[in-house]
N, CA, C and O atoms as a GROMACS GRO file, in nm:
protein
  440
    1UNK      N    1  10.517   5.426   8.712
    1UNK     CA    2  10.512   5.569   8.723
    1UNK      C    3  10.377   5.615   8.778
    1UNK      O    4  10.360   5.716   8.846
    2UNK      N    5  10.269   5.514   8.733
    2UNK     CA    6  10.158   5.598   8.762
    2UNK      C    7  10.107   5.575   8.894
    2UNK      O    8  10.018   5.644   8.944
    3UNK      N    9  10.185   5.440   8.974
    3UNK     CA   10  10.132   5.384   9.082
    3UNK      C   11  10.199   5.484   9.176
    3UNK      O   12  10.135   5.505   9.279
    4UNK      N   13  10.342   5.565   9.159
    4UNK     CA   14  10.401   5.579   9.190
    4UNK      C   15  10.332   5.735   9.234
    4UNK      O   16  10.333   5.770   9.352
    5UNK      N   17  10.287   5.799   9.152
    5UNK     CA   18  10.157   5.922   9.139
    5UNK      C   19  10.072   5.898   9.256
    5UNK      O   20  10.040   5.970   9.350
    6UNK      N   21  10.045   5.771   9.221
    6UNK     CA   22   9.906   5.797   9.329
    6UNK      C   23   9.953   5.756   9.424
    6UNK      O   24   9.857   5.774   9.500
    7UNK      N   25  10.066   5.692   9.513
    7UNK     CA   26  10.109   5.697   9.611
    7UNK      C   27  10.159   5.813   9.668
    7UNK      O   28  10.161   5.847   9.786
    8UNK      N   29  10.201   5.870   9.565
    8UNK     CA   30  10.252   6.041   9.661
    8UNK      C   31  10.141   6.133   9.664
    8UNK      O   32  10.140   6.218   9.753
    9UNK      N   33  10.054   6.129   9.586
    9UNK     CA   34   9.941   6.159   9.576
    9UNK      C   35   9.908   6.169   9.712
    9UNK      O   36   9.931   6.259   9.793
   10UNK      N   37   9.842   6.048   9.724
   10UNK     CA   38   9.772   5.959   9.909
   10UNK      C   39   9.867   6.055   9.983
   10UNK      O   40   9.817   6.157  10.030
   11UNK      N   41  10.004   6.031  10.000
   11UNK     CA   42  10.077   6.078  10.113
   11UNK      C   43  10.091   6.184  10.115
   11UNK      O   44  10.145   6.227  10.217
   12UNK      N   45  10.049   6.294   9.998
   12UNK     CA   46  10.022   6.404  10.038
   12UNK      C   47   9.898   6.495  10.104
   12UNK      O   48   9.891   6.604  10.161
   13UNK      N   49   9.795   6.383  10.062
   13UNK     CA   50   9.625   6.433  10.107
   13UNK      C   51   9.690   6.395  10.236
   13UNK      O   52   9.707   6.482  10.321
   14UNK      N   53   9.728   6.277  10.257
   14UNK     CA   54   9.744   6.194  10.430
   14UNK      C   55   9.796   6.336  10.552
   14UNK      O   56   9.762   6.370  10.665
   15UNK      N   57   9.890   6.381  10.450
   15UNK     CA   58   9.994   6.477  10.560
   15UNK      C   59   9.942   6.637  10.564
   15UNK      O   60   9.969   6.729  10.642
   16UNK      N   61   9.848   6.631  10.436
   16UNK     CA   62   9.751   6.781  10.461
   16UNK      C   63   9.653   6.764  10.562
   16UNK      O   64   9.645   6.843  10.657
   17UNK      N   65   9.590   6.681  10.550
   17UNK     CA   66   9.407   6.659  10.596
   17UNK      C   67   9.441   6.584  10.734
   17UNK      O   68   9.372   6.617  10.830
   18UNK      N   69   9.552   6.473  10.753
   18UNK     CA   70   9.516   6.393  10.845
   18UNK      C   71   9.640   6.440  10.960
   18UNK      O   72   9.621   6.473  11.077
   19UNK      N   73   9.789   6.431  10.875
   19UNK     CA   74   9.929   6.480  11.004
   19UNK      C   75   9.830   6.561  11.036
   19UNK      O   76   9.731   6.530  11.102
   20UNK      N   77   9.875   6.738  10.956
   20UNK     CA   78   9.833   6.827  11.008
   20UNK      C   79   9.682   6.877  11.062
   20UNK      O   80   9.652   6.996  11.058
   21UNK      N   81   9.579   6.763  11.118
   21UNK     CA   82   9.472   6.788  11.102
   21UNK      C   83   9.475   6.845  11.252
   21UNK      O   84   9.542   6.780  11.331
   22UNK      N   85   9.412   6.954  11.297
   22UNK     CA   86   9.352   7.014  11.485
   22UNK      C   87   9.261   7.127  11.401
   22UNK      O   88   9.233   7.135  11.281
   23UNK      N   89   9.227   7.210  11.515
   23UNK     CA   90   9.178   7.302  11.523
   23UNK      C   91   9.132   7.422  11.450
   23UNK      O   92   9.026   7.479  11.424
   24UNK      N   93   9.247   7.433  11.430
   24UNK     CA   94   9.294   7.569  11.323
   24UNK      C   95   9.276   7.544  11.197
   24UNK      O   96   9.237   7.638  11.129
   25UNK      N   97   9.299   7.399  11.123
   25UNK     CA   98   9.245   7.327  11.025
   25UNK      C   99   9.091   7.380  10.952
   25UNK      O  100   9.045   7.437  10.853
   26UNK      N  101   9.048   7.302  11.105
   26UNK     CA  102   8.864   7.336  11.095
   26UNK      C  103   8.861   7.465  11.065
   26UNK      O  104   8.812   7.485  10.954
   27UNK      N  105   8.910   7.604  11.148
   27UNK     CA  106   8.875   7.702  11.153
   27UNK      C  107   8.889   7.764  10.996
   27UNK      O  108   8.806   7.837  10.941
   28UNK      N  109   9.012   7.717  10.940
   28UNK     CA  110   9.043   7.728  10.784
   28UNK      C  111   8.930   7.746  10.714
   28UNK      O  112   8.866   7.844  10.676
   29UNK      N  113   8.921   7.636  10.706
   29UNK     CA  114   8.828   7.587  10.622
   29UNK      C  115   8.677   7.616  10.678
   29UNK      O  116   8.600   7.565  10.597
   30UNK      N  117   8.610   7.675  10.777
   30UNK     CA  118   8.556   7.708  10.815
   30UNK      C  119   8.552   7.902  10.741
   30UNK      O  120   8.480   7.970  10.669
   31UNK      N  121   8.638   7.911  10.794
   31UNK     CA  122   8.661   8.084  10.711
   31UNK      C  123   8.675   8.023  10.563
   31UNK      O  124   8.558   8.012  10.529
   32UNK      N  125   8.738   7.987  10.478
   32UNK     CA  126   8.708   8.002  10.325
   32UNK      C  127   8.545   7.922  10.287
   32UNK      O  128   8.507   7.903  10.171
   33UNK      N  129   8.487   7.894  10.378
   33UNK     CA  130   8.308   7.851  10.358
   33UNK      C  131   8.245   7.987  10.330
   33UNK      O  132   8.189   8.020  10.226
   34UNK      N  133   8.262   8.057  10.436
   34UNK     CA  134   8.191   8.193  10.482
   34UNK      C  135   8.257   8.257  10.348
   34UNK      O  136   8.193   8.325  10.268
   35UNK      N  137   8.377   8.229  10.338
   35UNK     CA  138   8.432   8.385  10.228
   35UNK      C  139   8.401   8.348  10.099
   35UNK      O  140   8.391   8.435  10.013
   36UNK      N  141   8.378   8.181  10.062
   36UNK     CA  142   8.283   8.108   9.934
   36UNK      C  143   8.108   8.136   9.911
   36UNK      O  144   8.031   8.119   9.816
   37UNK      N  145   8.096   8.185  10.044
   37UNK     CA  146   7.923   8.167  10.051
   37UNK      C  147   7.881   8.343  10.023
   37UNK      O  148   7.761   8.370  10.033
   38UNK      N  149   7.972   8.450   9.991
   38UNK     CA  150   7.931   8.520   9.938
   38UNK      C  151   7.880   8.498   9.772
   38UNK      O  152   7.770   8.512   9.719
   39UNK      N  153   7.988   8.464   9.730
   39UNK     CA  154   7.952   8.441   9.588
   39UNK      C  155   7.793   8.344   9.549
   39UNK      O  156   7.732   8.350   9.442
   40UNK      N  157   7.764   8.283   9.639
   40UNK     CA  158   7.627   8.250   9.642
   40UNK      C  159   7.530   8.326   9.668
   40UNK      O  160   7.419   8.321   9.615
   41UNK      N  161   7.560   8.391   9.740
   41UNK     CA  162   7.471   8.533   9.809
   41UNK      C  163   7.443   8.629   9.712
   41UNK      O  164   7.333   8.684   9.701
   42UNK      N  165   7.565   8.655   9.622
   42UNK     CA  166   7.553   8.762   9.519
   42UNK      C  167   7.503   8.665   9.382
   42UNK      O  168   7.412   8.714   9.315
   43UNK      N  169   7.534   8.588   9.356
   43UNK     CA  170   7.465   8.506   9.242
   43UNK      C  171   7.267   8.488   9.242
   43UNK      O  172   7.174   8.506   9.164
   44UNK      N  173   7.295   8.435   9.404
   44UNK     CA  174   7.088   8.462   9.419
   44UNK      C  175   7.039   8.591   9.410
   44UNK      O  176   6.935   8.631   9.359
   45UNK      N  177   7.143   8.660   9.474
   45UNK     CA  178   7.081   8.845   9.449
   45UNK      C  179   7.066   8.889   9.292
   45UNK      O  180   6.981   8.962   9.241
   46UNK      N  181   7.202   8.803   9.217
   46UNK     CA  182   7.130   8.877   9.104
   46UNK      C  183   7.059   8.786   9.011
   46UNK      O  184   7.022   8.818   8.898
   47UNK      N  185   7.044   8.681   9.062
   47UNK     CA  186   6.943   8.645   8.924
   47UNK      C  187   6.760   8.647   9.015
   47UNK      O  188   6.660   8.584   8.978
   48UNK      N  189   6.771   8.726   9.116
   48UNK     CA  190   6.605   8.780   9.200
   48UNK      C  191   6.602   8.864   9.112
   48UNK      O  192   6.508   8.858   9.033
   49UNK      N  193   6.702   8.967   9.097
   49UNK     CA  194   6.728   9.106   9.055
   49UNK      C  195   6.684   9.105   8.868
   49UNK      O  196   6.615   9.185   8.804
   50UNK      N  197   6.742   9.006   8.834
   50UNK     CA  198   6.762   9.010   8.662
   50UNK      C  199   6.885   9.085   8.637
   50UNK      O  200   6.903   9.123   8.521
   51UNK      N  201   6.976   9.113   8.729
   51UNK     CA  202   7.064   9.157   8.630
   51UNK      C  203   7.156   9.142   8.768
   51UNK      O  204   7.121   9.123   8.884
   52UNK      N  205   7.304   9.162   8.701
   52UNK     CA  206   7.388   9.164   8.808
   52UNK      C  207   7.405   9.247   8.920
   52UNK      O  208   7.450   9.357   8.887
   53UNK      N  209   7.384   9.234   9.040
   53UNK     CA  210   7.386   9.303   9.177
   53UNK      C  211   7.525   9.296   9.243
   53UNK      O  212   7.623   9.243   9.190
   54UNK      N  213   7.525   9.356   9.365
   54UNK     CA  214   7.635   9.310   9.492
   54UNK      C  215   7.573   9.343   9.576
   54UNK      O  216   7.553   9.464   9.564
   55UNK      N  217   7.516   9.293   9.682
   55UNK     CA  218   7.410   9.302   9.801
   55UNK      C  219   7.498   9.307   9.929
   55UNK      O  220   7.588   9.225   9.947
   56UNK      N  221   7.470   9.396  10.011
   56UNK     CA  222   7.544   9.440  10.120
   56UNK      C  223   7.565   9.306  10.184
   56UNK      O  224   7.641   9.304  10.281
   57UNK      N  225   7.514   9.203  10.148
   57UNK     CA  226   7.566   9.100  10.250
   57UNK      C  227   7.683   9.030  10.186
   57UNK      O  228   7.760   8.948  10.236
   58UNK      N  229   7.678   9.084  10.051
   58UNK     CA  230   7.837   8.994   9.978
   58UNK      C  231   7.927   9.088  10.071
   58UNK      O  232   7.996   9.038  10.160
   59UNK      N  233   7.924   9.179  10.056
   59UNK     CA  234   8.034   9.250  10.157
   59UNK      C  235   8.056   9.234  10.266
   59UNK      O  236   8.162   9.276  10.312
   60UNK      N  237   7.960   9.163  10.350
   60UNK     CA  238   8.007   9.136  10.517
   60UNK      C  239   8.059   8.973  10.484
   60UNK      O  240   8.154   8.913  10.535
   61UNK      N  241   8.000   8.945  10.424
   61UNK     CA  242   8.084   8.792  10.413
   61UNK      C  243   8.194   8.779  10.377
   61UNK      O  244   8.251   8.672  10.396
   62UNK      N  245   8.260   8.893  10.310
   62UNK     CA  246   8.364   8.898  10.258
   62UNK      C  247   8.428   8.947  10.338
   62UNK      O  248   8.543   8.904  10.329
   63UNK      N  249   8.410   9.062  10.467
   63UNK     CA  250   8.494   9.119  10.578
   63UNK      C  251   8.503   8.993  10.640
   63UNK      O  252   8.612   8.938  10.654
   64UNK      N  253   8.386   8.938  10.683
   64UNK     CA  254   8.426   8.774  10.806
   64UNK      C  255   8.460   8.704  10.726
   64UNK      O  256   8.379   8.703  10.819
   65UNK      N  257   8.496   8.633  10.641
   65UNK     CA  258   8.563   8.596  10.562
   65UNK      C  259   8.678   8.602  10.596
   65UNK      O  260   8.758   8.542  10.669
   66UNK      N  261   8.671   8.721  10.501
   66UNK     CA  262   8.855   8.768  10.488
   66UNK      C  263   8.934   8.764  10.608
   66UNK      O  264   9.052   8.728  10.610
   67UNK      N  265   8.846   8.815  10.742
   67UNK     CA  266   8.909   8.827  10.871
   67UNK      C  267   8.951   8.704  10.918
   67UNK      O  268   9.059   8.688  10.973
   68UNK      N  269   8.844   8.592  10.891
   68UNK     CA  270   8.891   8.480  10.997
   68UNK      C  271   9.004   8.406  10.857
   68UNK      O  272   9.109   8.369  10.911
   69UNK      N  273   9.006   8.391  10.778
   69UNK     CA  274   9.085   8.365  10.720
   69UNK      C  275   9.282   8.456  10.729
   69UNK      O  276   9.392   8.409  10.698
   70UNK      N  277   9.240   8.610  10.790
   70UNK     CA  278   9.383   8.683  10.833
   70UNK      C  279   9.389   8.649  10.929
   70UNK      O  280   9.500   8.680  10.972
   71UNK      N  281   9.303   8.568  11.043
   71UNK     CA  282   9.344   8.532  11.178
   71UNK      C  283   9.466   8.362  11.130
   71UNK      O  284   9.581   8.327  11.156
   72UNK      N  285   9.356   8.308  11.054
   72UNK     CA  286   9.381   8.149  11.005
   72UNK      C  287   9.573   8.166  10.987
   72UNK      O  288   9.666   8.120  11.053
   73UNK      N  289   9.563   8.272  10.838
   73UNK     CA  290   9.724   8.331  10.820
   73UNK      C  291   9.829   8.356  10.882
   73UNK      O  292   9.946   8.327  10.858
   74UNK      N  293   9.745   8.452  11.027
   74UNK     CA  294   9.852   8.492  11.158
   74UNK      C  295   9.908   8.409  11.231
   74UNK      O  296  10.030   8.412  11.251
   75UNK      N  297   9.815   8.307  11.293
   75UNK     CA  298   9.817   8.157  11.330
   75UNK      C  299   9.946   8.116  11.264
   75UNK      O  300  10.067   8.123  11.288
   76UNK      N  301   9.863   8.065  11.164
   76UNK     CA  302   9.976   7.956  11.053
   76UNK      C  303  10.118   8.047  11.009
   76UNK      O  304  10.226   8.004  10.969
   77UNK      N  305  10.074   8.184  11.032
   77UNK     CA  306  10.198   8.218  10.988
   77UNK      C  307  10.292   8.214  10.826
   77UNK      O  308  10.409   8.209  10.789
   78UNK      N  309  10.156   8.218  10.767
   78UNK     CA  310  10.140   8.237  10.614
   78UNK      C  311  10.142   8.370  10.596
   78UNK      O  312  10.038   8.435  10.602
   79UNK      N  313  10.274   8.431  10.567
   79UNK     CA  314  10.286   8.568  10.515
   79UNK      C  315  10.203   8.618  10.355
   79UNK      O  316  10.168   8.736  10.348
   80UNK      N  317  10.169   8.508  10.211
   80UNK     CA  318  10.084   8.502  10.152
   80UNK      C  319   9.971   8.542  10.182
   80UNK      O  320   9.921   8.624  10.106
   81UNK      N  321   9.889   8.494  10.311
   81UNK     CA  322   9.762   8.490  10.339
   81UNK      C  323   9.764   8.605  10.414
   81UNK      O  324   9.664   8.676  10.404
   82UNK      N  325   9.856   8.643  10.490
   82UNK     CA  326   9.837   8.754  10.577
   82UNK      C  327   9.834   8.878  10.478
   82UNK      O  328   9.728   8.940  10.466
   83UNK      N  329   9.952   8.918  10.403
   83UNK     CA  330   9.908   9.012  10.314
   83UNK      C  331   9.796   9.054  10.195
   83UNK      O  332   9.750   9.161  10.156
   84UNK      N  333   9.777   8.910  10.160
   84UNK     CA  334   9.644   8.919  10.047
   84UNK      C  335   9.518   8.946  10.164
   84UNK      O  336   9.437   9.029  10.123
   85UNK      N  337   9.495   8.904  10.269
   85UNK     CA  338   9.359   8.928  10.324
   85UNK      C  339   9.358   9.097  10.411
   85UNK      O  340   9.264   9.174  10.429
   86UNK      N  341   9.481   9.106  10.444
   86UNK     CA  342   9.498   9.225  10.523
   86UNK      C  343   9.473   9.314  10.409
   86UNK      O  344   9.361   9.365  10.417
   87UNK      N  345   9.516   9.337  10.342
   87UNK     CA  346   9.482   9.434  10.198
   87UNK      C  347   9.315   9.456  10.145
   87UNK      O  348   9.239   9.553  10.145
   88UNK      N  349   9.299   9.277  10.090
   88UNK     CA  350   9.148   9.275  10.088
   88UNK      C  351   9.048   9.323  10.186
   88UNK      O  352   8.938   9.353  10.139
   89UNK      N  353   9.067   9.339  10.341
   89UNK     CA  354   8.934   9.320  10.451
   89UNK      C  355   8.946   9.503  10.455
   89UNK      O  356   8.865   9.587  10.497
   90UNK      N  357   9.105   9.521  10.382
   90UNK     CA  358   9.026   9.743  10.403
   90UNK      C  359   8.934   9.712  10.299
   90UNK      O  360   8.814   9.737  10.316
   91UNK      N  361   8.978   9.659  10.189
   91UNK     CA  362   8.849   9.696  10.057
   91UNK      C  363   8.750   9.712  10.078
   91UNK      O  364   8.681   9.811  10.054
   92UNK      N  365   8.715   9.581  10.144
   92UNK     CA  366   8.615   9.553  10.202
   92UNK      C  367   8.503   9.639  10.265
   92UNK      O  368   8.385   9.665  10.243
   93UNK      N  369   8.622   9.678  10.378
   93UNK     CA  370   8.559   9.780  10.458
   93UNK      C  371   8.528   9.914  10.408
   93UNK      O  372   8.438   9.985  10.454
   94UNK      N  373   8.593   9.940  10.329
   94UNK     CA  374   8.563  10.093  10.273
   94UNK      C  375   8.459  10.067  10.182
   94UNK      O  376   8.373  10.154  10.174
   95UNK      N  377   8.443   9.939  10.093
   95UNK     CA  378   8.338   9.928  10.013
   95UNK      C  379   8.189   9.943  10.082
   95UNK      O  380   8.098  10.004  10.025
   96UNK      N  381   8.171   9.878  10.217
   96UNK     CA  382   8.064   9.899  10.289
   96UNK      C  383   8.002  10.062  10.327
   96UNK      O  384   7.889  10.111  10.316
   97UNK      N  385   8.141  10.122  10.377
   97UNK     CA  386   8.147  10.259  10.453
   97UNK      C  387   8.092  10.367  10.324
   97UNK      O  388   8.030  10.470  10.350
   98UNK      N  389   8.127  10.322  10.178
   98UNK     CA  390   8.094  10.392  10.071
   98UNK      C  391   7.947  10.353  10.043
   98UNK      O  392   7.888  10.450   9.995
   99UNK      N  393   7.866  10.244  10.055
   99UNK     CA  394   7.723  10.173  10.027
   99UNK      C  395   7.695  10.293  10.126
   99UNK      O  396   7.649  10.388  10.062
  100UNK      N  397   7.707  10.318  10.257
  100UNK     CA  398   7.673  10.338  10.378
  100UNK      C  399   7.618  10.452  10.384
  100UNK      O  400   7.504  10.487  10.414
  101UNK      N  401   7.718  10.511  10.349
  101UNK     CA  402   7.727  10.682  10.296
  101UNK      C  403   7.656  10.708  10.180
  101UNK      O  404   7.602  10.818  10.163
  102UNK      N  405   7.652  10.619  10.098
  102UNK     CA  406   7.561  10.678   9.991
  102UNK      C  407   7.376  10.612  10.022
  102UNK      O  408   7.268  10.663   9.991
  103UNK      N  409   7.400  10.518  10.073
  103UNK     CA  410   7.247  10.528  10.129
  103UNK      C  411   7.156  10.606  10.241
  103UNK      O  412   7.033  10.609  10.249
  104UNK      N  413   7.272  10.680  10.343
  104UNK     CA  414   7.224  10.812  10.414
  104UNK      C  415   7.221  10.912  10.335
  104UNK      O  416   7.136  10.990  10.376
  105UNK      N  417   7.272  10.950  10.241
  105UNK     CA  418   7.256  11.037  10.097
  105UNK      C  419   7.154  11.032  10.072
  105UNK      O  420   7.088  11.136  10.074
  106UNK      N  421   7.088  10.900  10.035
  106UNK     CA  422   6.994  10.913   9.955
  106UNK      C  423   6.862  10.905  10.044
  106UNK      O  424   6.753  10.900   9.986
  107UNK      N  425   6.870  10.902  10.177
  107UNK     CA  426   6.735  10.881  10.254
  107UNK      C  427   6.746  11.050  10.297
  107UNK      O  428   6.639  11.108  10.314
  108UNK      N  429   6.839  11.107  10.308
  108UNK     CA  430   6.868  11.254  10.299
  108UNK      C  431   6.777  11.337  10.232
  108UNK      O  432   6.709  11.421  10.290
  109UNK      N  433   6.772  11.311  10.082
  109UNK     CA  434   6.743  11.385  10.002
  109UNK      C  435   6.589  11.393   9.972
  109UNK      O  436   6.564  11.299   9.898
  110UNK      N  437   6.476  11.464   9.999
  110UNK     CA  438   6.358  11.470  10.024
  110UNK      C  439   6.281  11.412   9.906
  110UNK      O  440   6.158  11.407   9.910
   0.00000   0.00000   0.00000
């Protein structure tokens, strides 16, 4: 049974990573780096900070992110991925457009 595990095991890494391996692969996994490397971004921001932050750059990593990962979706044709990122990259975007607006606010105000 258990040999039997790790043989389907193998033949399933084999037919993820290696059949299906080109281009678009890389690009994958290339976009969930960028959309992982926010959470690093915001973890160093807040322990500079002492306390928990979200630094305008978690938010652009999270638009390119999210984007090349809804391109990755469109591609592949993962209706999952297309709707969870298409949803997420407005958040995104409005979360910035709201930082945006409230920091011309505040350079506004004498």
């Amino acid at each position: 049974m258990l040999i039997q595990l790790a043989e389907d095991v193998r033949g399933y890494v084999y037919d993820v990573f290696v059949t299906r391996f080109d281009a678009w692969l890389v690009f994958g996994i290339l976009a969930q780096a960028v959309f992982g490397a926010r959470f690093v971004v915001q973890w160093l921001a807040s322990e500079r900070a002492g306390k928990s932050v979200m630094p305008l750059a978690f938010w652009f990593l999270s638009i390119a992110g999210g984007l090349m990962t809804l391109v990755y979706g469109l591609v592949r044709r993962e209706p999952v991925i297309i709707f969870g990122q298409a949803l997420s990259t407005f958040i995104y975007l409005r979360n910035v457009a709201l930082i945006l607006r409230e920091r011309r606010a505040a350079r506004a105000v004498p």
